[in-house]
MMTF fields as JSON, N, C-alpha, C and O atoms, coordinates in Angstrom:
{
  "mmtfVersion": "1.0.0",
  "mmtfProducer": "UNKNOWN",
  "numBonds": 363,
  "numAtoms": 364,
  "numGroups": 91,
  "numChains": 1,
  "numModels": 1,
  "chainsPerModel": [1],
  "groupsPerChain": [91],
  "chainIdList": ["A"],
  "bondAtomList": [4, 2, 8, 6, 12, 10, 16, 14, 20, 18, 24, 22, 28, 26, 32, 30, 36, 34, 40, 38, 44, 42, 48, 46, 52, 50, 56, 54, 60, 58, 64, 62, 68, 66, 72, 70, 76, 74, 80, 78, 84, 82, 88, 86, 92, 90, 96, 94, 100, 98, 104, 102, 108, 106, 112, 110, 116, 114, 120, 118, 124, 122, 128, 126, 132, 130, 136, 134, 140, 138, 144, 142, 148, 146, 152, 150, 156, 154, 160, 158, 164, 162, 168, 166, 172, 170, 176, 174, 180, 178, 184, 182, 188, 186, 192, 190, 196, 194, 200, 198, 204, 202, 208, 206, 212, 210, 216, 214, 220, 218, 224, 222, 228, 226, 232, 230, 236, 234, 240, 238, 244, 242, 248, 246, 252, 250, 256, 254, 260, 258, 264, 262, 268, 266, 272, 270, 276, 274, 280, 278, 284, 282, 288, 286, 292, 290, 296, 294, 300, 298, 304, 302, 308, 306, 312, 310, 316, 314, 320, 318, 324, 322, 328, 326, 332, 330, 336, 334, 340, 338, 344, 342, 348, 346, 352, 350, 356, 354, 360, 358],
  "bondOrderList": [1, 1, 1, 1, 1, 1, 1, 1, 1, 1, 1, 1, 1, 1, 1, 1, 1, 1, 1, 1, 1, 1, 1, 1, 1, 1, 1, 1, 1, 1, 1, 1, 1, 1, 1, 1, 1, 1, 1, 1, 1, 1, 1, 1, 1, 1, 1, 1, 1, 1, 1, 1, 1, 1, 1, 1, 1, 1, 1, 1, 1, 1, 1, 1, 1, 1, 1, 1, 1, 1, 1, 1, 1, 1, 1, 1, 1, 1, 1, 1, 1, 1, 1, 1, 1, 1, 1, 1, 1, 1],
  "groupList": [{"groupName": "UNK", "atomNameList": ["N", "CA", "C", "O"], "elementList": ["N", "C", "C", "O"], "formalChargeList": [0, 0, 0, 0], "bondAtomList": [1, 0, 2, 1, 3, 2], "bondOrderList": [1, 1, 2], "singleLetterCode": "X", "chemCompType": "L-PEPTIDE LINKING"}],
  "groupTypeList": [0, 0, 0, 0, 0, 0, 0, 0, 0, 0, 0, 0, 0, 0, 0, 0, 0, 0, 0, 0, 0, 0, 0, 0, 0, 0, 0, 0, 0, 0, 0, 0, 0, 0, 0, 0, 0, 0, 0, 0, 0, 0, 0, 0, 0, 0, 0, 0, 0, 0, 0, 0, 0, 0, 0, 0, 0, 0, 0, 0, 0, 0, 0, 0, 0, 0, 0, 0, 0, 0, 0, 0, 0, 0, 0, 0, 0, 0, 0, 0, 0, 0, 0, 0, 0, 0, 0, 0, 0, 0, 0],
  "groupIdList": [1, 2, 3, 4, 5, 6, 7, 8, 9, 10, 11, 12, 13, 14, 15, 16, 17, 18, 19, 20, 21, 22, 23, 24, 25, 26, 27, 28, 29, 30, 31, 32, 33, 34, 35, 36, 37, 38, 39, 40, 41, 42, 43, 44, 45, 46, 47, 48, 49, 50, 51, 52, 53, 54, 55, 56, 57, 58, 59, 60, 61, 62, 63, 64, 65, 66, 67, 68, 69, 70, 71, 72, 73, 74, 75, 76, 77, 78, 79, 80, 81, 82, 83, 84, 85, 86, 87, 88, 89, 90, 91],
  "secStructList": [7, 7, 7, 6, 6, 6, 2, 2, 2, 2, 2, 2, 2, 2, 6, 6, 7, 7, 3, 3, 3, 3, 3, 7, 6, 6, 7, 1, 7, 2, 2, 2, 2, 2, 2, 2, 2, 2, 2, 2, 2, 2, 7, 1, 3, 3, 3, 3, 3, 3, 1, 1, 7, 7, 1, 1, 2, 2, 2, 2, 2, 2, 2, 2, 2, 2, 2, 2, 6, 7, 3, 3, 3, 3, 3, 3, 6, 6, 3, 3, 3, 3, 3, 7, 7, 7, 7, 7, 7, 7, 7],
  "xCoordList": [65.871, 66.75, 68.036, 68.612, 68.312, 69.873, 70.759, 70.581, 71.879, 73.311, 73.871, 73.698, 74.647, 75.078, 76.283, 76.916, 76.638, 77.429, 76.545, 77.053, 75.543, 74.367, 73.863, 73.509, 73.934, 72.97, 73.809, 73.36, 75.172, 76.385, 76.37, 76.494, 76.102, 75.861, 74.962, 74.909, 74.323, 72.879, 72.799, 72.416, 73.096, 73.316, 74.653, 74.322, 75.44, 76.233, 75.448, 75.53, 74.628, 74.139, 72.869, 72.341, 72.305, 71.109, 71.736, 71.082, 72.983, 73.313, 72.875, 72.475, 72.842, 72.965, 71.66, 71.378, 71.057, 69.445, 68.743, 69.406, 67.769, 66.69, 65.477, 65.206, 64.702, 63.512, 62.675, 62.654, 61.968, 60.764, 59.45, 58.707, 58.93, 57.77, 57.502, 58.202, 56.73, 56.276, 55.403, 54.244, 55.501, 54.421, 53.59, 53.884, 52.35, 52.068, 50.496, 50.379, 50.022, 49.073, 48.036, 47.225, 48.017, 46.695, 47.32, 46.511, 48.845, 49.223, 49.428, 49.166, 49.626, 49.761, 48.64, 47.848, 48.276, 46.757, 47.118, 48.258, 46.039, 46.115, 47.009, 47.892, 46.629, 47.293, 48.953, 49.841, 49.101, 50.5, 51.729, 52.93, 50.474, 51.566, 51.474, 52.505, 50.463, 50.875, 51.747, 52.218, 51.762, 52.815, 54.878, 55.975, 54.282, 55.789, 56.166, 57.303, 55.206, 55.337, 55.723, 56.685, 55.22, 55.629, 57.389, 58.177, 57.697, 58.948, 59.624, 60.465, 59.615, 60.523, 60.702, 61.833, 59.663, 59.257, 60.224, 60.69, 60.307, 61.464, 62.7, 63.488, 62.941, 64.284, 64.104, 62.97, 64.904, 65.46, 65.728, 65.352, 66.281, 66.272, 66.012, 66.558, 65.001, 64.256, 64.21, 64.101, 64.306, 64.136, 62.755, 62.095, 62.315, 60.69, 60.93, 61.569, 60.449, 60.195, 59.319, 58.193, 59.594, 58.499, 57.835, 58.628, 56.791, 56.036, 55.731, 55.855, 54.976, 54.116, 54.292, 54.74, 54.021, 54.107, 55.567, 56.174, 55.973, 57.652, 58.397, 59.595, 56.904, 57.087, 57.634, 58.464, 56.426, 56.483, 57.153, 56.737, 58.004, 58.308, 59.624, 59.344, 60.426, 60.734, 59.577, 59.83, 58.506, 57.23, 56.562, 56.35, 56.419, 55.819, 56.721, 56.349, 58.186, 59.036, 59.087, 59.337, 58.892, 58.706, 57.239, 57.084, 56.581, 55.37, 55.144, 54.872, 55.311, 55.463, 56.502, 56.01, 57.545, 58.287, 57.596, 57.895, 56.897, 56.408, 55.442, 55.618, 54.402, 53.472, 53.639, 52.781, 55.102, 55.729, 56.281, 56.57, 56.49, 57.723, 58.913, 59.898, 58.829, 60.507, 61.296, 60.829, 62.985, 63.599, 63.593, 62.981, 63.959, 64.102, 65.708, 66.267, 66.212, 67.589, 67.804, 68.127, 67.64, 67.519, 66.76, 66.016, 66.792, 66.251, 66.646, 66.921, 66.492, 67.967, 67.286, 66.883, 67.336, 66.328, 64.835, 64.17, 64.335, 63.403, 62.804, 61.858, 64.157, 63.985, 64.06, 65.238, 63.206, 63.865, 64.429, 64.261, 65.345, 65.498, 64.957, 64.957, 64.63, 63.749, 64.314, 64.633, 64.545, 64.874, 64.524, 64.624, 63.992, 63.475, 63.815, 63.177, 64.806, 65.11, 64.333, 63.258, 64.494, 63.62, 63.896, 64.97, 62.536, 62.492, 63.703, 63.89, 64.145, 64.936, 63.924, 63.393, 63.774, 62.48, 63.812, 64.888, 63.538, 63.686, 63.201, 62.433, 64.197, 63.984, 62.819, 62.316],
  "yCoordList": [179.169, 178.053, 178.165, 179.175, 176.993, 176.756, 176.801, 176.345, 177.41, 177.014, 175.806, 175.598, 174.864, 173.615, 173.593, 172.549, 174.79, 175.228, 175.542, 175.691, 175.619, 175.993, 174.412, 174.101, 173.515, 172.112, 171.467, 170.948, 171.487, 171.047, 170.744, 169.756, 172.442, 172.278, 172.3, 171.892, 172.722, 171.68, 170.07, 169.778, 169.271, 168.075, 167.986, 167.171, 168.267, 168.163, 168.154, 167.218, 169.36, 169.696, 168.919, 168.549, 168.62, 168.005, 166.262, 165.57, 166.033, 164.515, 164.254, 163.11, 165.208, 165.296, 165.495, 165.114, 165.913, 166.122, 164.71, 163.673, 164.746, 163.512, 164.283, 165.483, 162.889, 163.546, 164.207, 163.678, 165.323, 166.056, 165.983, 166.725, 165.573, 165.267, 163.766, 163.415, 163.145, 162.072, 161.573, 161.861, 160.914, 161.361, 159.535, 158.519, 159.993, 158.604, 158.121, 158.577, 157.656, 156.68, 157.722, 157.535, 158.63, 159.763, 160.628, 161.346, 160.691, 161.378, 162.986, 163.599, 163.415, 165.229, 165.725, 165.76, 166.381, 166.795, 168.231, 168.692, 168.839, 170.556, 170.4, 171.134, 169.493, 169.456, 169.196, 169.98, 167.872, 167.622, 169.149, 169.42, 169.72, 170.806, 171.724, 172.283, 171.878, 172.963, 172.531, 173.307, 171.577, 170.785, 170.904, 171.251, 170.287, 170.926, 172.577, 172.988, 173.274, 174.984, 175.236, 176.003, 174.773, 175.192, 174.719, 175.483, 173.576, 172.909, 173.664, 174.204, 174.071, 174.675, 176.349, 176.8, 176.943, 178.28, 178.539, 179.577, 177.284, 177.067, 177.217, 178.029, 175.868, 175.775, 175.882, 175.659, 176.152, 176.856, 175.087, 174.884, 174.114, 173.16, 172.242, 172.206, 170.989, 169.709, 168.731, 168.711, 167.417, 166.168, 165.561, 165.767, 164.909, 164.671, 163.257, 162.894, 162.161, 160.71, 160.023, 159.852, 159.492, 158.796, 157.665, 156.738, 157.501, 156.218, 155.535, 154.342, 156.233, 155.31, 156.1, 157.243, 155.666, 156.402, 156.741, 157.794, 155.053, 155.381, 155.25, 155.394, 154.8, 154.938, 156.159, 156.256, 157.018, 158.089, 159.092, 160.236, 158.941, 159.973, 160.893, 162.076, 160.861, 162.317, 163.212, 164.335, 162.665, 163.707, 164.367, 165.508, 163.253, 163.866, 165.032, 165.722, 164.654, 165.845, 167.022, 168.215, 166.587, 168.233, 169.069, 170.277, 168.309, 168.894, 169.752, 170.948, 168.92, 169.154, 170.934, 171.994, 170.814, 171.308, 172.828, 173.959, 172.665, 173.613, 174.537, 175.718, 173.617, 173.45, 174.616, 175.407, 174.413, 175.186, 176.436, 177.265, 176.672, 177.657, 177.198, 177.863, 176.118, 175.558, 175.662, 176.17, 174.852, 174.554, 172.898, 172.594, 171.574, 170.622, 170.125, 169.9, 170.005, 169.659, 168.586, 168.599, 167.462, 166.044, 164.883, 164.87, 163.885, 162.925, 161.291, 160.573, 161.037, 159.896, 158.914, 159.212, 157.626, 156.726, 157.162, 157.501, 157.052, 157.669, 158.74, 158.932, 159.378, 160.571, 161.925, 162.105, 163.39, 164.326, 165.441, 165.545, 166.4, 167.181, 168.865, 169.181, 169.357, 170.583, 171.785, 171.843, 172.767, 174.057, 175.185, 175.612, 176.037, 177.099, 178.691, 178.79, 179.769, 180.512, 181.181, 181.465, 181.682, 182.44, 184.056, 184.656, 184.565, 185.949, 186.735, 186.424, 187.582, 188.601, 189.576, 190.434, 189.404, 190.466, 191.505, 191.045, 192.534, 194.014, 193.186, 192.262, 194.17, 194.366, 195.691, 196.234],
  "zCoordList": [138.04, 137.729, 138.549, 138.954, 138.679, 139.386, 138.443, 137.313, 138.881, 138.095, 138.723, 139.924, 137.845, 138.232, 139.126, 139.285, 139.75, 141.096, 142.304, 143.415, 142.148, 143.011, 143.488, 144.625, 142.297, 142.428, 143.382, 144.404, 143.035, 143.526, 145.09, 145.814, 145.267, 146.615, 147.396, 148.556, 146.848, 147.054, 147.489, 148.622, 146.742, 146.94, 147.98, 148.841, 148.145, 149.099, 150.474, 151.269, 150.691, 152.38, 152.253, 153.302, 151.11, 151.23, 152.085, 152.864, 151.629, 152.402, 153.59, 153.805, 154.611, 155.84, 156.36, 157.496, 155.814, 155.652, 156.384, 156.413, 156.794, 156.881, 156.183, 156.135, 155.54, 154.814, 155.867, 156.978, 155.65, 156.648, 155.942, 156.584, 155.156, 153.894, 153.187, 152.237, 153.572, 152.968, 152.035, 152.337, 150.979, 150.06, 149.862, 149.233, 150.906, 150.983, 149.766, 148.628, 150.079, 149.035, 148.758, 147.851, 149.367, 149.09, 147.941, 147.355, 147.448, 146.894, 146.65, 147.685, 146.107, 145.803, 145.92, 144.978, 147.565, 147.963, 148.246, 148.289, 148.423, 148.921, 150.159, 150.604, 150.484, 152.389, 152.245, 152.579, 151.654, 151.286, 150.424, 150.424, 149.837, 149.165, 150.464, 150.839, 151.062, 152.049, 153.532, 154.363, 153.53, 154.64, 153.685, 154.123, 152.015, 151.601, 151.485, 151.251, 151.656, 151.532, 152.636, 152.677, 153.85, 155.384, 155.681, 156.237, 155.274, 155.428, 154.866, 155.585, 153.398, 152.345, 153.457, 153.637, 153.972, 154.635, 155.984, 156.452, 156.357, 157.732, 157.525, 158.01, 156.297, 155.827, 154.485, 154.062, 153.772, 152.458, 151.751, 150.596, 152.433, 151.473, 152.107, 153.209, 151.706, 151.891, 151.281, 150.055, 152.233, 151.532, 151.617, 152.635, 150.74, 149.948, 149.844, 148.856, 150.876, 150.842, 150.021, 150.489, 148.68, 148.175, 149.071, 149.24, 149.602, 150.019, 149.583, 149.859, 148.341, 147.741, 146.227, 146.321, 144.995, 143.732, 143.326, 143.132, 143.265, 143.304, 141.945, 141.702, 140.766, 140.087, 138.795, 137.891, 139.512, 138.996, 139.642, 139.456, 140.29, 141.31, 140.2, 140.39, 139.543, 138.766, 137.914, 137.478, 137.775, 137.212, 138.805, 139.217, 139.27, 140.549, 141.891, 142.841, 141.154, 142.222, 141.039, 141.207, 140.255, 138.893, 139.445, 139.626, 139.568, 139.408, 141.058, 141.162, 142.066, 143.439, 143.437, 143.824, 143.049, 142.909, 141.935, 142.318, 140.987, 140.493, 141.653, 141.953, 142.177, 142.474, 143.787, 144.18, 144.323, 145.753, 145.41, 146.273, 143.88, 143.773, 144.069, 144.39, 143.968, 144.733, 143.2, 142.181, 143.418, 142.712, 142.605, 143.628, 141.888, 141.938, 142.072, 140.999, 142.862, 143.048, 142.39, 141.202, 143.125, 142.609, 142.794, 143.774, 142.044, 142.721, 142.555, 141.593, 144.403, 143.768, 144.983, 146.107, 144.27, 144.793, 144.781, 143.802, 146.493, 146.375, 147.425, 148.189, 146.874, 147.454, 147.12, 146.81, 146.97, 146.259, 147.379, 148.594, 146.171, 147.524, 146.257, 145.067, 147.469, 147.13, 147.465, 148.653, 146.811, 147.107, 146.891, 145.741, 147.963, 147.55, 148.656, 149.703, 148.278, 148.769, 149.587, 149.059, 151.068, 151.571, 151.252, 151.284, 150.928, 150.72, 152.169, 153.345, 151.466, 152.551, 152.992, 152.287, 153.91, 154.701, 155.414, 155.796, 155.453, 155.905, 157.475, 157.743, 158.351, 160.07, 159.858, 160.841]
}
């Protein structure tokens, strides 16, 4: 879990962000979570484009979000932003 000084800024750097993940009519597939695992794996925090399923999209950025190990920052319009720390690997 985040502390709400953590979300804070979170949402701050997420502004600047462009989405890198799209979530189109095929919906939440093996492929789509492993395209959001690779993004989250690069960078530490991501924006998640609803396409399509814009209805449901705060169940569907919970679940996505579970689904990665991520954190759920926010979600505002239709867009979420995702966070998930990279392990500190040893040199």
């Amino acid at each position: 879990m985040l502390t709400s000084a953590e979300i804070r800024q979170h949402k701050a750097a997420a502004q600047h962000l462009e989405p890198v993940v799209f979530l189109g009519k095929h919906g939440v597939t093996p492929e789509f979570l492993q395209s959001v695992a690779q993004a989250l794996a690069s960078r530490e925090l991501i924006k998640l484009r609803f396409a399509a399923f814009k209805d449901g999209r705060h169940e569907l950025a919970e679940q996505i979000a579970a689904k990665t190990s991520s954190n759920l920052v926010t979600v505002v319009g239709h867009v979420a932003v995702l966070y998930r720390k990279k392990p500190n690997v040893a040199p």
